[in-house]
N, C-alpha and C positions, 0 to 999 in steps of 0.2 A: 504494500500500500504506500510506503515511504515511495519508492521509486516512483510510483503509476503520478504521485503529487509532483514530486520533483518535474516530470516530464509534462505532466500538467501546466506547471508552473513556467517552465521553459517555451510552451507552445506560446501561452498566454502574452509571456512577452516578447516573442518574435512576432507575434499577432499585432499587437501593437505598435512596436518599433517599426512594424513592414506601412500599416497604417497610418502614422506621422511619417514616413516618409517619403511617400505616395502624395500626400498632403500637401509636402511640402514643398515637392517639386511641384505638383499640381499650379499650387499657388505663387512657384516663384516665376513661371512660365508663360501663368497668365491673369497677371495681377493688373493690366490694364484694364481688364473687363470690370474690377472691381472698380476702379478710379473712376468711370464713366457712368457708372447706375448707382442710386440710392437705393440699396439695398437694407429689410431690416435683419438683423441676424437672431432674432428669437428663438427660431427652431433649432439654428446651431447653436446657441444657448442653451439649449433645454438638451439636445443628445449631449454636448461636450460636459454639461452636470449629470445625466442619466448614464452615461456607458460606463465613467471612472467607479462610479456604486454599484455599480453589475458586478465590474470587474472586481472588485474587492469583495462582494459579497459572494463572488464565485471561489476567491481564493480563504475565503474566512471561514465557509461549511468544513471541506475538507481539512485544515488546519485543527479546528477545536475539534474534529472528533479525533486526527492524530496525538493533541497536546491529552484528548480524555484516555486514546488505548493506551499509551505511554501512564499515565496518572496509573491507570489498575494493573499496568505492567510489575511495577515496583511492590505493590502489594502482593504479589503470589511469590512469595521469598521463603523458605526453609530458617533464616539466619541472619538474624538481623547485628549489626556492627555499628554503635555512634563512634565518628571521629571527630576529637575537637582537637584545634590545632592552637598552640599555643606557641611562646615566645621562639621558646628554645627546645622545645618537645613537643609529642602527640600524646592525646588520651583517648584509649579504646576502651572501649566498653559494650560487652556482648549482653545486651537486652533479654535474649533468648533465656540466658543462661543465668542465675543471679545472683549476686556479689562477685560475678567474675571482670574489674579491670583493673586497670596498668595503666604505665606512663612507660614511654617509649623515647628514652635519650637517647643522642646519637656519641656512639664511643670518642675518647680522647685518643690521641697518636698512642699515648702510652698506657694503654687499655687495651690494646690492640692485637689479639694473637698472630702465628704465623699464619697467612693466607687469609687474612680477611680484610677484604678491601677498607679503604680511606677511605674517610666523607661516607659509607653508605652502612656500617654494619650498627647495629641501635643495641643496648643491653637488652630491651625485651619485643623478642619480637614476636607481628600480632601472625597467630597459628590458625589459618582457617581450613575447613573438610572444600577436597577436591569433588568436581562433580555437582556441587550443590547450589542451587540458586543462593547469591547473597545480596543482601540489602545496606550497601553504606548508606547510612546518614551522618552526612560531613557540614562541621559548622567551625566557626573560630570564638576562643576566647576574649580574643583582644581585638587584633589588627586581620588585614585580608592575608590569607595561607595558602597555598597550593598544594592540593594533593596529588601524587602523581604515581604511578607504576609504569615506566616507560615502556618496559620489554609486553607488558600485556595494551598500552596506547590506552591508557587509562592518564585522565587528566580531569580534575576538577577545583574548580575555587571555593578554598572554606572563608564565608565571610559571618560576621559576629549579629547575630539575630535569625540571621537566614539559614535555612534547613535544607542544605542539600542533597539528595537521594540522586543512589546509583544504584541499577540493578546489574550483577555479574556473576559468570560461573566461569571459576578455572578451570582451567580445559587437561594441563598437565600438574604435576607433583614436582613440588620444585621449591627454590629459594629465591624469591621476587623484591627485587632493592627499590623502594621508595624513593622520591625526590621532592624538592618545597622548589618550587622555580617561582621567579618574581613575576 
């Protein structure tokens, strides 16, 4: 359905672009005709307000019922996960599950075993079941955060009020390094 909108959306405005400019040579061609008659422009008034509300109302049906299948997407979740992001750390906390969270700093140089990468390995890290539908909801303590899992193209903004939901299932078994990107 995403696609058939996208393509939808795409006709719609080569539809239009083809339209103005058809128009436009139209009128740049033969704009004496205009200079010589008093013409009133009423009816071209009334389609150039009528067709821009078509067109939007055409693109606004399809849109809210994809912004609705998405909205009950997030709800058919196995596991649910808050992340709030804070200064210097993350806080996870499994809803599902209860009194299970943590705070997730990221190691110093000299914390650091052999083979574990810089900048990405964190003292506690968040363990989720592979296979399973999961539900981030990501928000910020403070200031705007970014959550990100690059190797899976997972990127979102934690900002402070706002409740972000992600719905995702790992596909493989694995160790997945986070990043906060500005």
């Amino acid at each position: 359905y995403m696609d058939w909108f996208h393509n939808f959306n795409c006709s719609l405005l080569f539809g239009v672009l083809s339209f103005v400019s058809v128009m436009f040579v139209y009128l740049l061609f033969s704009s004496f005709y205009f200079k010589s008659k008093k013409i009133e422009y009423q009816f071209g008034e009334l389609l150039c307000s009528i067709f821009p509300t078509l067109i939007l109302v055409a693109q606004m049906v399809p849109s809210l019922s994809l912004l609705y299948y998405y909205g009950l997407m997030n709800l058919d979740s196995n596991l649910t996960v808050k992340v709030t992001g804070h200064q210097w750390y993350w806080s996870y906390e499994f809803s599902d599950i209860p009194g299970l969270e943590f705070d997730s700093y990221m190691k110093s140089v000299d914390q650091l075993e052999l083979g574990e990468p810089r900048l990405l390995e964190v003292d506690n890290r968040c363990v989720v079941p592979c296979d399973t539908n999961i539900r981030f909801c990501i928000t910020s303590g403070d200031v705007i955060h970014s959550w990100a899992l690059p190797s899976m193209s997972i990127k979102l903004d934690a900002m402070s009020g706002i409740l972000s939901t992600l719905s995702y299932s790992f596909p493989t078994v694995g160790v997945f390094y986070g990043r906060m990107f500005p």
